[in-house]
C-alpha positions as CSV (number, residue, x, y, z in Angstrom):
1,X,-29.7,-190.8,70.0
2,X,-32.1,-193.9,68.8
3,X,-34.6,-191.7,68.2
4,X,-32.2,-188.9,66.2
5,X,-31.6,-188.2,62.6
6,X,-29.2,-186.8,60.8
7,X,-29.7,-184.4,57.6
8,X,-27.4,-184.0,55.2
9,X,-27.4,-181.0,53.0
10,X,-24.5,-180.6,49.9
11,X,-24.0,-177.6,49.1
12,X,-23.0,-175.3,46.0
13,X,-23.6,-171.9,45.7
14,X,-27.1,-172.4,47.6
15,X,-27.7,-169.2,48.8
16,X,-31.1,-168.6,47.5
17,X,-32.4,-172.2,49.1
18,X,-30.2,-173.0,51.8
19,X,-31.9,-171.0,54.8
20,X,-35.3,-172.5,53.5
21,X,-33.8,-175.8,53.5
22,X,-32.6,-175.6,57.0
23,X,-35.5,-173.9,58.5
24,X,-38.4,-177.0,56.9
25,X,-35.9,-179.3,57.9
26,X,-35.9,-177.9,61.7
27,X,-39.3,-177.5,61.4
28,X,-39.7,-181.2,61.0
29,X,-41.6,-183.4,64.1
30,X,-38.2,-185.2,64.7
31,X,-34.9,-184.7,66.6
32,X,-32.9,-184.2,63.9
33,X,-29.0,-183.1,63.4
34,X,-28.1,-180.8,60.3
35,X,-24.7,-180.8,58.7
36,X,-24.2,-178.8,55.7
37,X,-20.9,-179.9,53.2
38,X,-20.0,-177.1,51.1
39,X,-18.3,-177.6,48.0
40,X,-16.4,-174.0,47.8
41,X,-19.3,-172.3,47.8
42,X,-18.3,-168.6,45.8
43,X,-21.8,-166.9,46.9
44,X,-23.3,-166.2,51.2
45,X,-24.3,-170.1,51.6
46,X,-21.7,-170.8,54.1
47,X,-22.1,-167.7,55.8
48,X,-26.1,-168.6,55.8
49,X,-25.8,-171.6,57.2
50,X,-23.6,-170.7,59.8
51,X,-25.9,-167.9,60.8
52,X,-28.3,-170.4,61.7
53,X,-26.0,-172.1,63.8
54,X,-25.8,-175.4,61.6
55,X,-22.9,-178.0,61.7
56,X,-20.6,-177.0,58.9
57,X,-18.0,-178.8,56.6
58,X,-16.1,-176.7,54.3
59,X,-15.1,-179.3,51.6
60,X,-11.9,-177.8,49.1
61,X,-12.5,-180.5,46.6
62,X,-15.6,-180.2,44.2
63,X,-18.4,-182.7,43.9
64,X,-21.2,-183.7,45.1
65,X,-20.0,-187.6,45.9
66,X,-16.5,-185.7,47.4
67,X,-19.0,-184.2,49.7
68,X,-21.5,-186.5,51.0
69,X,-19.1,-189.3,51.6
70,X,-17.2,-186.8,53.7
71,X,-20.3,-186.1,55.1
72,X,-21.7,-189.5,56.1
73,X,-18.3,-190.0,58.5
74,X,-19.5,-187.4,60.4
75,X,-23.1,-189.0,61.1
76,X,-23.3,-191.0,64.7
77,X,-27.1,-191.4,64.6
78,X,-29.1,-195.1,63.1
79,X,-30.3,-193.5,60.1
80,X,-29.2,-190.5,57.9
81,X,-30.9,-188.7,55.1
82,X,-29.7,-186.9,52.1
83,X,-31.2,-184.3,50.1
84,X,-30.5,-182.0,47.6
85,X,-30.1,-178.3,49.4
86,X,-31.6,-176.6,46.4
87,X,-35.1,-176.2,47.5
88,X,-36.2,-178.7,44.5
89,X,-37.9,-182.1,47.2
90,X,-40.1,-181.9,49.7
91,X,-38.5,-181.7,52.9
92,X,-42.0,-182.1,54.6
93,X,-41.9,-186.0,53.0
94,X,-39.1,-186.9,55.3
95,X,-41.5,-188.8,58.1
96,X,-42.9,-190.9,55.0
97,X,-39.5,-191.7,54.2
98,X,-38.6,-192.7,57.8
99,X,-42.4,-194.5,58.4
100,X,-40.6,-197.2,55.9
101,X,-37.4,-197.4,57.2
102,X,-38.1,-199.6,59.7
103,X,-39.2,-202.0,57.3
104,X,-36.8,-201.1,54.9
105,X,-33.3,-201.2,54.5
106,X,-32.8,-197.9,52.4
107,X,-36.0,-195.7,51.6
108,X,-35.7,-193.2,48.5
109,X,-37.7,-190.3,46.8
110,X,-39.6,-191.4,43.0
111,X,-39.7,-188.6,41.5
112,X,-43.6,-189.2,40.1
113,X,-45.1,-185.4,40.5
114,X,-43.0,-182.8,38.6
115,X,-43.9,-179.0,39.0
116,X,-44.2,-177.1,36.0
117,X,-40.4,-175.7,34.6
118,X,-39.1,-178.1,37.3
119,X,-37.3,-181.0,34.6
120,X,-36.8,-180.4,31.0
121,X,-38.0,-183.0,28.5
122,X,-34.8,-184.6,27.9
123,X,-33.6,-184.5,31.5
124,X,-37.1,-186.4,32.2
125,X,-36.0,-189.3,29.1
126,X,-32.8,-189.3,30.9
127,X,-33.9,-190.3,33.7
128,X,-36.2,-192.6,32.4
129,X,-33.3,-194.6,30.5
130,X,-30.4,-194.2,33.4
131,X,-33.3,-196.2,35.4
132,X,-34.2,-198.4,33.0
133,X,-29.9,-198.9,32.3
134,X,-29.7,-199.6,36.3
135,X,-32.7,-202.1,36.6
136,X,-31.1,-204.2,33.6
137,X,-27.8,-204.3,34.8
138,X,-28.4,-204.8,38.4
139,X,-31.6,-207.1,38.0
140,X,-33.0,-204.3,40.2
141,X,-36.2,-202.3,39.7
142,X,-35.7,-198.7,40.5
143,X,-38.2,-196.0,39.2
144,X,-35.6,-193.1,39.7
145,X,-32.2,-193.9,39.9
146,X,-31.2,-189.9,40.1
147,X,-33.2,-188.9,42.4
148,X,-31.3,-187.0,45.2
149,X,-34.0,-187.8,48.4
150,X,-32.4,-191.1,50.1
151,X,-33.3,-192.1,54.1
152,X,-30.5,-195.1,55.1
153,X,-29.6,-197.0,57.9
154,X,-26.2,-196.0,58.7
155,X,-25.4,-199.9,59.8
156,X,-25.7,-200.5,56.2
157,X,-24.0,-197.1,54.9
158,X,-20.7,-198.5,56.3
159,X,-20.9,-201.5,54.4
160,X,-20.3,-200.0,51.6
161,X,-17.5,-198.6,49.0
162,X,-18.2,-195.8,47.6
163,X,-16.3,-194.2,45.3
164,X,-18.1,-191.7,43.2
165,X,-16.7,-188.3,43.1
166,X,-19.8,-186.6,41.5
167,X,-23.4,-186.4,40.4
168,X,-22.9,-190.5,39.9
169,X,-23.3,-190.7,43.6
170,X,-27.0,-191.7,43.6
171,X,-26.2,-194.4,40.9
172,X,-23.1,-195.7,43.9
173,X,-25.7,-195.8,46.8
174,X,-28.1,-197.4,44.1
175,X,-25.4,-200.1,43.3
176,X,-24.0,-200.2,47.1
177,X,-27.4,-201.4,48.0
178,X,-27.8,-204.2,45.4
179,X,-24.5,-205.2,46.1
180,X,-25.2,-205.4,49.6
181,X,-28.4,-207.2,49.7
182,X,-30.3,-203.8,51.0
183,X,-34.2,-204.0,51.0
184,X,-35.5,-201.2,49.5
185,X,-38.4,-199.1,48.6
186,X,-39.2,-196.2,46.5
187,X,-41.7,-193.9,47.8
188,X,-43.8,-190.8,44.5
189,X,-42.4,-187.2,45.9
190,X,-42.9,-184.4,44.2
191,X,-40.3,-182.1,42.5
192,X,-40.0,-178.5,42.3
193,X,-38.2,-176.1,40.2
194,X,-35.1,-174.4,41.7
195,X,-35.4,-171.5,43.7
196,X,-35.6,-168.3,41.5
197,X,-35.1,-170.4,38.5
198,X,-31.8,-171.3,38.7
199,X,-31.0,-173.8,36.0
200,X,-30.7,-177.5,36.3
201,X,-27.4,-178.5,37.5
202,X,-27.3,-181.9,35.1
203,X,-25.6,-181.6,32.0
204,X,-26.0,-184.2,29.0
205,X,-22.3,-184.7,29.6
206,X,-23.6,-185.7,33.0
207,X,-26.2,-188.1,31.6
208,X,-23.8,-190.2,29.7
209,X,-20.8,-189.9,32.5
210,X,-23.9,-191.7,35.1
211,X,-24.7,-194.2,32.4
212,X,-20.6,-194.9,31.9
213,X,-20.3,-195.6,35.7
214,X,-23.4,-197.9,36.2
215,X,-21.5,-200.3,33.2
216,X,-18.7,-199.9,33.9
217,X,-19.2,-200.7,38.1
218,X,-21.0,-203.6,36.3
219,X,-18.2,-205.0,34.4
220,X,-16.1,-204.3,37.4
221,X,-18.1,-206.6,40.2
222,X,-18.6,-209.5,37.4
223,X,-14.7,-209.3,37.0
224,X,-14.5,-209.7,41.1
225,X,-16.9,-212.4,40.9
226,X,-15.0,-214.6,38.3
227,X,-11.8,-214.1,39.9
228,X,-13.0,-214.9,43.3
């Protein structure tokens, strides 16, 4: 079991990238446990991914926070990674991400190599300022505070409250680990565009809901540090 990982994969309507997913993630030169959370999935990616014989969780609330936190109590190995399910980071860079673990605390995808159609302009800026919003407020460099590639050591996982519901959820691991002393490292990935060129799932609405929760989880730890 020292030796296992486990893989978490959220999904949503997936069907085009899920068996992919699953089959570079098997193919992968480590013992490694799959579990798929499904956020009511209305296309085959539950049905895929059972097909392949994959540990399943059939989530009936929406969200992508709802689903990995439900996922990470289901994790009984040291360290767990998450990744987006939607074919868009390289699932052959998970050994680099676990070559640093051991060193590291948490371990997460930089976004530095973008393919081309793969991020928009303005989802690019977005990015660039949600990161630069998080290393001010947190007195924390991080390069990509989206990105949705993380490798964690579960014995620091369960130190932590998270509460996002959403596509905040990076920004709550990303404050989670400041908040909890983490060491941490940021390795360049590449990113690729969505399988069959589905459109990006980030709204602008999205953009300012992520910048919202990084203040206002800001405002709300300076408040617990006065009072305490």
């Amino acid at each position: 079991m020292d030796n296992k990982i486990t893989v978490l994969l959220p999904t949503l309507n997936e069907a085009n990238s899920v068996r992919r997913v699953i089959e570079e993630t098997r193919a992968l030169p480590i013992p490694t446990e799959i579990i798929v959370i499904d956020g009511r999935s209305r296309d085959e990616t539950v049905a895929i991914a059972q097909n392949m014989g994959v540990k399943v969780l059939l989530e009936h609330k929406k969200g992508k926070g709802i689903a990995v936190r439900r996922g990470l109590k289901e994790v009984k190995t040291p360290v767990v990674v998450m990744i987006d399910a939607d074919g868009t980071y390289p699932v052959d860079q998970i050994p680099n991400l676990l070559n640093n673990i051991g060193q590291y605390d948490i371990v997460k995808g930089n976004r530095s190599w973008h393919a081309n159609g793969a991020m928009t302009k303005t989802h690019r800026f977005g990015n660039w300022a949600l990161s630069i919003i998080a290393s001010v407020l947190y007195n924390r460099q991080v390069k990509d505070v989206c990105s949705g590639m993380w490798a964690i050591k579960m014995s620091k996982v369960r130190k932590f409250n998270l509460t996002s519901e959403d596509f905040t959820f990076e920004a709550d691991l990303f404050i989670n680990s400041v908040k909890n002393k983490c060491s941490f490292k940021e390795i360049p990935i590449s990113y690729s565009k969505r399988i069959q060129g589905d459109k990006a799932k980030l709204m602008l609405s999205d953009g300012f809901k992520i910048g919202w929760f990084l203040l206002k989880k800001k405002i709300h730890n300076t408040q617990d540090t006065v009072h305490t």
